[in-house]
Each structure stands twice: as C-alpha cells, then as structure tokens.
N, C-alpha and C positions, 0 to 999 in steps of 0.2 A: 760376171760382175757380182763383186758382194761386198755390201753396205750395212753398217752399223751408224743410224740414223740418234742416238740415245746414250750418252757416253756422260759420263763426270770426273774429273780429275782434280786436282787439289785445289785448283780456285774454287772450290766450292768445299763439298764433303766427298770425293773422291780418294785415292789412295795413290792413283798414278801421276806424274807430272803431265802438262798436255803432251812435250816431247818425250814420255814413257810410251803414253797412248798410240801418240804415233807409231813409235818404232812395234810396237807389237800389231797393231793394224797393219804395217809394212809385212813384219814378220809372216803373219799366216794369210798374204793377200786379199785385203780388204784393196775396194778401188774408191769408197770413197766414206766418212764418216762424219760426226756431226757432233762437237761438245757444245753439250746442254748444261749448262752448269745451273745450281739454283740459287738464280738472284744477283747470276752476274756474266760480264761478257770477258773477264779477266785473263782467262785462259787462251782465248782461240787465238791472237797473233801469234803468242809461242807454237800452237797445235799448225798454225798455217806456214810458219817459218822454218820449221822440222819437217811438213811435208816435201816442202822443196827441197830439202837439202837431200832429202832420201828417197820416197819410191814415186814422187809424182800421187800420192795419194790426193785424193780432191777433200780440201777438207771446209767445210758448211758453219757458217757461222748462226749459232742457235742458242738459248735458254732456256731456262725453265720457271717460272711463276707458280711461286705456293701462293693459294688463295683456300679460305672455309667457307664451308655453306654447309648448313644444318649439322647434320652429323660425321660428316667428311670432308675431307680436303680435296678440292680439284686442282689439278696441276696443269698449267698450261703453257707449253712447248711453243717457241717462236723461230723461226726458221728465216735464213737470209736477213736476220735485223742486222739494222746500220751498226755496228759496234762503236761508232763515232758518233753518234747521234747525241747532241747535248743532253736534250730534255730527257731521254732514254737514261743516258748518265747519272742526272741529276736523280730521277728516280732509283736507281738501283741503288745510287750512296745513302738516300734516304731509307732504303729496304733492308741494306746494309747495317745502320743504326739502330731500323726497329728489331734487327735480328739477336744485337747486342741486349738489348733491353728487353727481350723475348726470351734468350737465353738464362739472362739473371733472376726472372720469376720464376723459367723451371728450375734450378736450382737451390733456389729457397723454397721452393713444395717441397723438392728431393732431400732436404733440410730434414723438414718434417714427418720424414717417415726414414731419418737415419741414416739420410746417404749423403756422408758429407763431403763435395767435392768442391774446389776453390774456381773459381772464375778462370784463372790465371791458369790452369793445369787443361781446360778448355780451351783458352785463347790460343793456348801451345800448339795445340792440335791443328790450328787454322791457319788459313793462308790473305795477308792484307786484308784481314782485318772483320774474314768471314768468320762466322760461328753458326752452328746448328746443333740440330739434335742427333747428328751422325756424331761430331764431335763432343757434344756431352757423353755418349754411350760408348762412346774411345777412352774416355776419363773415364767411367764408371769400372769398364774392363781393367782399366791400368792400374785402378786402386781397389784392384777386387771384388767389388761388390755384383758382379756377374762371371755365371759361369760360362766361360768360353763356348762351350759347346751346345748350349743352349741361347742363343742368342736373342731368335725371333721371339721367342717365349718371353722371354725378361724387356725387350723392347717396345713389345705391345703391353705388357704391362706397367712401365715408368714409362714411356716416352709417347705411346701409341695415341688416336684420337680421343681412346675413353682413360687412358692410361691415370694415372695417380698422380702425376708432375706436370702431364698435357696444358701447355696455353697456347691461344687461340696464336695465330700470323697476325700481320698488320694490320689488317683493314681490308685490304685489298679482296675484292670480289671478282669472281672469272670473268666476267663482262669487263672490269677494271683492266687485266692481265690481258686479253683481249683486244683491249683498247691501245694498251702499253705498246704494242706487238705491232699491232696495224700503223701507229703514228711514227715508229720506227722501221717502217717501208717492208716489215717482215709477212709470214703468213704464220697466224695464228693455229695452232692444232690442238685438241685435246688430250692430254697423256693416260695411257693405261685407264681407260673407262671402266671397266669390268669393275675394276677399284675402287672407282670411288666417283662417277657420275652416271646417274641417269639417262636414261633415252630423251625422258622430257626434257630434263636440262639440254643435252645434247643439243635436241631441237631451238631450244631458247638460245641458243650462243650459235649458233649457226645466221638464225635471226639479228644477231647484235654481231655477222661480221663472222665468226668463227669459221677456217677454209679447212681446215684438215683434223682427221683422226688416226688415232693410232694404234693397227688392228693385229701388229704384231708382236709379240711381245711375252717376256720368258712366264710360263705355265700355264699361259691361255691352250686350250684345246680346240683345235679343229672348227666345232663347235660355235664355240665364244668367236675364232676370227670370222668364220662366215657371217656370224651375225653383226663384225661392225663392218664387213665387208660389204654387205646389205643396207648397211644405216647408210654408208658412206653413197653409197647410187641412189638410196631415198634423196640426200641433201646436194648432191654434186659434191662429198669433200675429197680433196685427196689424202690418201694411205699413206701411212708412215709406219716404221717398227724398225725396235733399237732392242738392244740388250739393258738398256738402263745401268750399266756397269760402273758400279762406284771402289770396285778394290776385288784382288786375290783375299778374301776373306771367307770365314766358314758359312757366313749367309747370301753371299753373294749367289744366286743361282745360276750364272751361266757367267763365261770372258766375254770379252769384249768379239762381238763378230757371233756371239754364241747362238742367237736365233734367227734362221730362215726370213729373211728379208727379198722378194720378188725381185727378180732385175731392171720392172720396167719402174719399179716406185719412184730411184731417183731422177729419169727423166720426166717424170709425170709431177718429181717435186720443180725441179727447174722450169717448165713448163709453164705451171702455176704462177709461179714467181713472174713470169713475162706478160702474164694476163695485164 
C-alpha cells in the first residue's frame, strides 16, 4: 500500500487538474490519496469521479486552512470533511473573498518596490475564483521579474512570512481552522510542524480538539519524524504524511507519491474517523 495523504491541484494553487492527479497516482500505484487544497473542497468530486473510472484508487476528501500566529503561518489539514456541509461552504466562499482582497494588498506593496503585475494576469492563473500567493509568483515568473531557476530565493523574499509584499490571511486562527474542521465532521491535523508550529502550540490545539499530525513529509530527516512521531504518543494524534505536491515545477521537491508514507497510517486514519 502507498499513499499520498497531501496533494494540491488547480482548485487551489496546484498545477495538476484533480483528474491529472489521479491518473498519475494510478500511474505509479498509489492505493489511496487525499486533495488538500487551500481554502477549498472544489477539486475532490472530480479527484473522486476519475478514481472510479480508473484504478479504484481511494480517494479522501480533505483541506487545508492557512491561519497566522506570531511569526508563522500554521496550516491546518482537515481530513474526511463533509464537502456538503453548508456552514463549511459558506466559510470557504468567505475565505475565498478575503483571499481576493488579500491578493490586491500584495500587489500594491509589490507596486512599491517595482514589480508591477495587474490583478487580472493573477486571476488567470486561478481556478473559480481562487487566488493566492502561488498564483501571484506564476505572474511574477510570466512577466519576468524572477529568475526561474531560483525560485525559493525570490519567493521568500516578495511573497514569504517576512517578505517585502507579505500580508497577514484572514483572521482566522488555528483554533478557528480547528474548529472549521471538527464542525464539518472531519479530523483536524496540523501540517508540516517543523515549519511553522511549535510543540507548545501543538499541545494548545490538541487541547482545543486538534486529532492529528503530520510527521512525514518532503525534507524532514529521520530525526525531525521521530520526534513528531513521539509528540503524536505523548497526545494520542494520528500520523499523517503527503508530498504536499502542488506542480512538475523547479521547486517542487518531490511528485506526487514522492515521500515514504507507512502502510498502517491510512487505516489508523479511517479508524480515527469511526471514533
């Protein structure tokens, strides 16, 4: 069995359609995967509808929630949400909105220091109505103003937490995202910790609900997984690990399927889900 738990595709800022995603998870036997897209459930009927038609792949319907706190962003992964769920709905289209309006501030800092990219050359990039900061730095690429082959460099510096253009997300706090997650029948998880959360936090969102972490994941060492393998027995969470894969591009660090994921994770995530 191998699973790719951590996937993005064009409903959000990924580069593959959900039924690209499929067929390549088909491709190199994947048995089961999970689009997380951020800020929306948009993708996963097509991802579920292309699994049937092709290898029986199991495919999980999940998110992702950008939220800030202090000086990082924590990201929080929802697993089994209702995709139907009104209230669930009504907040994404609202998240949807403030992403619009979150977009247009970076753009007019990115103004300010010369880099002038039109809204619309953005929106192109997007899919129903999504924008991000994966799609401003597709624009930036398109009109030159980054060298291809330096990517991360230029990212963290216009787009990154302390970046030059950086503005904050919505409002929304991990306890919020958390909240979103559990009221749409899902199990909430923390993404890539190493990244960008705390142990104490950890502990804190565990407190407020939080069921799962996510201890595998592309460039953590050995190291790094045992110790959220460790956290995860201190709290009871269950383990998760995905590639995070948003595109065949030159920053992309690993495909899709690309990181060692345990065989028993997905049963221990379904499991979960029955508690």
């Amino acid at each position: 069995m191998a699973v790719d738990l951590h996937i993005h595709t064009t409903a959000s800022d990924g580069r593959l359609s959900p039924s690209e995603v499929v067929r390549e998870a088909c491709r190199i036997g994947l048995t089961a995967i999970a689009i997380a897209d951020h800020d929306t459930v948009a993708g996963v009927e097509e991802a579920i509808s292309a699994a049937s038609q092709q290898c029986g792949l199991k495919v999980i319907p999940a998110l992702e929630l950008s939220t800030d706190v202090e000086d990082s962003e924590v990201h929080i992964l929802g697993y089994f949400v209702d995709i139907k769920n009104s209230r669930l709905l009504d907040q994404l289209a609202e998240l949807r909105r403030a992403r619009i309006d979150r977009a247009k501030r970076i753009l007019d800092k990115l103004r300010r220091v010369g880099v002038d990219i039109p809204f619309e050359d953005v929106a192109s990039l997007g899919k129903d109505g999504f924008v991000g900061r994966g799609q401003i730095f597709r624009a930036m690429i398109n009109a030159g103003y980054v060298n291809p082959a330096m990517p991360h460099h230029a990212f963290e510096h216009y787009l990154g937490k302390h970046g030059v253009a950086y503005e904050e997300h919505y409002g929304l706090t991990p306890y919020d995202a958390v909240d979103m997650v559990l009221n749409a029948g899902g199990i909430p998880v923390i993404a890539h910790p190493a990244r960008t959360a705390s142990d104490r936090l950890v502990g804190d969102l565990v407190r407020h609900g939080l069921m799962g972490i996510e201890a595998y994941y592309p460039g953590y060492t050995a190291e790094i997984t045992s110790h959220y393998l460790d956290l995860a027995r201190t709290y009871d969470l269950v383990v998760t690990g995905g590639s995070d894969f948003h595109g065949p591009t030159a920053h992309q660090p690993v495909g899709i399927g690309g990181v060692w994921v345990p065989d028993d994770i997905i049963n221990n995530l379904y499991l979960r889900m029955k508690e």
